[in-house]
C-alpha positions, 0 to 999 in steps of 0.5 A, a space after each residue: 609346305 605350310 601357306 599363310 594367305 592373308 589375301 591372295 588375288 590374281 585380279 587385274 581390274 581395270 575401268 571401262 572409261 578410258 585407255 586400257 592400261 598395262 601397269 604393274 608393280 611387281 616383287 623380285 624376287 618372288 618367291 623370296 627365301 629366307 632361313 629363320 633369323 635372317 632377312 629377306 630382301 625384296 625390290 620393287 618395281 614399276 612398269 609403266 604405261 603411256 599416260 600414267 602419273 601417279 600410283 600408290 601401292 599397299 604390300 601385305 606381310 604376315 607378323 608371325 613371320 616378320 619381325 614388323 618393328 624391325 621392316 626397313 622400307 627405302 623408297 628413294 629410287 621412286 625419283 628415278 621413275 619420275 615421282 616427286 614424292 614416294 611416302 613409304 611407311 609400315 603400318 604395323 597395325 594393319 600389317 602392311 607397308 604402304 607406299 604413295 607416290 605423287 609428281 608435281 606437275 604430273 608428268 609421265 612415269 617411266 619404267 625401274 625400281 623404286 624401293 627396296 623392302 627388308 623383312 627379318 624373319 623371326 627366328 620361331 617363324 613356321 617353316 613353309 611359304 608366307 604367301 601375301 597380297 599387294 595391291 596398287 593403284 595407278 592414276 592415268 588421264 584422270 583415270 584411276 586403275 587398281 591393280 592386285 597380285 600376290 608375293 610369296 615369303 618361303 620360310 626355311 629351316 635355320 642352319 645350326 652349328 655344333 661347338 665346345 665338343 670336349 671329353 673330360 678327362 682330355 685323354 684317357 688309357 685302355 679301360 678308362 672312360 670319359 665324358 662328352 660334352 657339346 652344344 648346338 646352336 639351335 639348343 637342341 639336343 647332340 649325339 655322339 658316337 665313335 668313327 674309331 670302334 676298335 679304340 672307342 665305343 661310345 654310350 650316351 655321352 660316355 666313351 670307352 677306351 677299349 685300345 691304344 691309338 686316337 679315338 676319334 668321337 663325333 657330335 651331330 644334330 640331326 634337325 627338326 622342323 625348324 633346324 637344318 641337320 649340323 654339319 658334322 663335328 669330331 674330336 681326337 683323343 689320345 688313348 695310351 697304354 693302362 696301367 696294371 698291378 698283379 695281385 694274389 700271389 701265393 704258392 700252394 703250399 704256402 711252404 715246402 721242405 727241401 726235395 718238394 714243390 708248390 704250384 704259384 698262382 697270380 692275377 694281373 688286373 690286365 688279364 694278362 698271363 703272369 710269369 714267375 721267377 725265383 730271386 733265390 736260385 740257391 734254394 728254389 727254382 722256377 719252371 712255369 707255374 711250379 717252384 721247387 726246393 733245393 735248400 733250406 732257407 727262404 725261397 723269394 718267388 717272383 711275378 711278372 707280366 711284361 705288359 703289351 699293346 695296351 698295357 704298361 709292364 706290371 711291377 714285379 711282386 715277390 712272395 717270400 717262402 719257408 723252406 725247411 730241412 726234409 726228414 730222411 730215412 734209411 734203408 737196405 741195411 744189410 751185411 755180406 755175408 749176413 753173418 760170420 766168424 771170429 776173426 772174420 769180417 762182413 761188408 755193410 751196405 744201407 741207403 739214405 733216403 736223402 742220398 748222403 752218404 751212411 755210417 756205420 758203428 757198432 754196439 757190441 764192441 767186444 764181439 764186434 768192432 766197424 772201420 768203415 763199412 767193415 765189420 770185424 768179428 772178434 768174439 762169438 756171441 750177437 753183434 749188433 752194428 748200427 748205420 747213421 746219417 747225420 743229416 746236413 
């Protein structure tokens, strides 16, 4: 602890004429403790000897401690010891409070309290003990005695409060951030920092919502060497699910024809998977990631994400694709038997790509005619027939 002295002595002096004398003042509490910007409070007392009448006493106080305008000295119990007068006063140019005390006639004094002392301690005071000198002098069968001791100030650290801790905004959602704020009554410096991480982390005064729930933050002042650490504060903020939006919805191909396929791709600003549908069953169809054409028209894609723990549901965001008819060809054109005679026939055969259904003609009516998938041979010569589709 740091010791101011401004005079310490432990003398008890005493005359060799006359009686000797077993007088004291003394201080209580000594030592005295005070936090920085309060008061402390001494009493002092008196114990008497046989034949003492008078005494008068000088207190020393230490002004980078005390605030000396602001000492307050009540002498008005000396009379309970006997005194007629106990003139106190504070003597801020030598820095002592003085206090003399007379009784007339003389008569004995007696033992007891008779002053109260409050010194305010400045609030920049040094932390550590004031240790001081008092000094008395007492007057017994016309004999003076002195009498010297010492008392002690310890100065402690000031206590300090936190307050106004606030976040702005108030309230936030997954992936926002707010601004912490606070104050120390000491005007030092406050940290913050998160007693919930899985909600909350906390940077500097920024705090981060990383899940729903309450993200509980708190404040500190740790102290120096004038303050005492600040008791703990915190404060609750209500984190609720973000909001999301899907974005860059496209099909690759960006357009199809009938039979064929494109893949579907999305983002979601959650990073959530993305789901898709087809608004038009007609003509496309949806399994996964992949759309599939079974119609000319427009094919109306659709991207979803349902959100979760932390996220709200996305709007839902359509894509709108071509699908155009598909070009088909023929194949396996063949009769049986492959070739004939007049008045015979042959049956036709061929395949559509596609599927539907051939049909069959004839280009050389006068050597053959079709009904169906049947040619008739009518004349000799080349005949030459003809399978179509006609698309739908």
């Amino acid at each position: 602890m740091k010791f101011r002295l401004q005079t310490i002595t432990s003398l008890f002096l005493f005359l060799l004429a006359g009686p000797v004398l077993a007088q004291s003042i003394t201080v209580t509490p000594s030592p005295v403790s005070a936090a920085k910007g309060t008061t402390a409070t001494v009493t002092l007392g008196y114990v008497a000897d046989d034949d003492t009448t008078n005494f008068d006493f000088i207190m020393a106080y230490d002004e980078t401690v005390v605030d000396e305008t602001a000492i307050v000295v009540d002498c008005s119990a000396a009379a309970g010891l006997g005194l007629t007068v106990l003139s106190c006063v504070v003597n801020t140019s030598t820095n002592e409070v003085r206090g003399i005390g007379t009784n007339i006639p003389p008569s004995l004094l007696a033992s007891g309290d008779f002053a109260t002392i409050d010194f305010p301690v400045l609030a920049d005071a040094p932390s550590g003990d004031s240790v001081q000198a008092l000094s008395a002098s007492f007057s017994a069968s016309g004999v003076s005695s002195p009498f010297d001791t010492t008392w002690t100030l310890t100065v402690l650290k000031a206590d300090q409060t936190i307050s106004g801790l606030a976040a702005d905004p108030a309230s936030g959602t997954i992936g926002g951030s707010s601004s912490l704020t606070a104050t120390a009554s000491s005007g030092l410096p406050v940290t913050f920092g998160s007693s919930t991480p899985a909600v909350c982390s906390v940077t500097g005064s920024t705090v981060s919502y990383l899940a729903t729930g309450t993200c509980t933050v708190t404040a500190d002042q740790a102290g120096d060497a004038d303050y005492n650490p600040a008791p703990q504060v915190t404060l609750g903020i209500a984190v609720g699910k973000a909001d999301q939006v899907i974005s860059s919805f496209e099909a690759n191909p960006a357009s199809g024809n009938v039979g064929g396929s494109s893949t579907l791709s999305a983002t979601a600003t959650s990073g959530l998977p993305v789901t898709f549908g087809s608004n038009t069953p007609a003509v496309c169809t949806v399994a996964a990631s992949t759309v599939s054409y079974v119609a000319a028209g427009t094919c109306t894609g659709t991207a979803d994400q349902a959100g979760d723990d932390n996220y709200n549901p996305a709007s839902q965001v359509t894509l709108n694709i071509g699908v155009a008819k598909s070009d088909q060809t023929l194949s396996g054109f063949a009769a049986d038997p492959a070739s004939g005679l007049v008045d015979g026939s042959s049956t036709l055969s061929a395949t559509a790509s596609s599927g539907l259904p051939v049909s069959f003609g004839s280009n050389t009516p006068a050597v053959c005619t079709v009904a169906a998938s049947t040619v008739s041979y009518v004349a000799a010569g080349t005949c030459t027939v003809t399978a179509d589709q006609a698309g739908d």
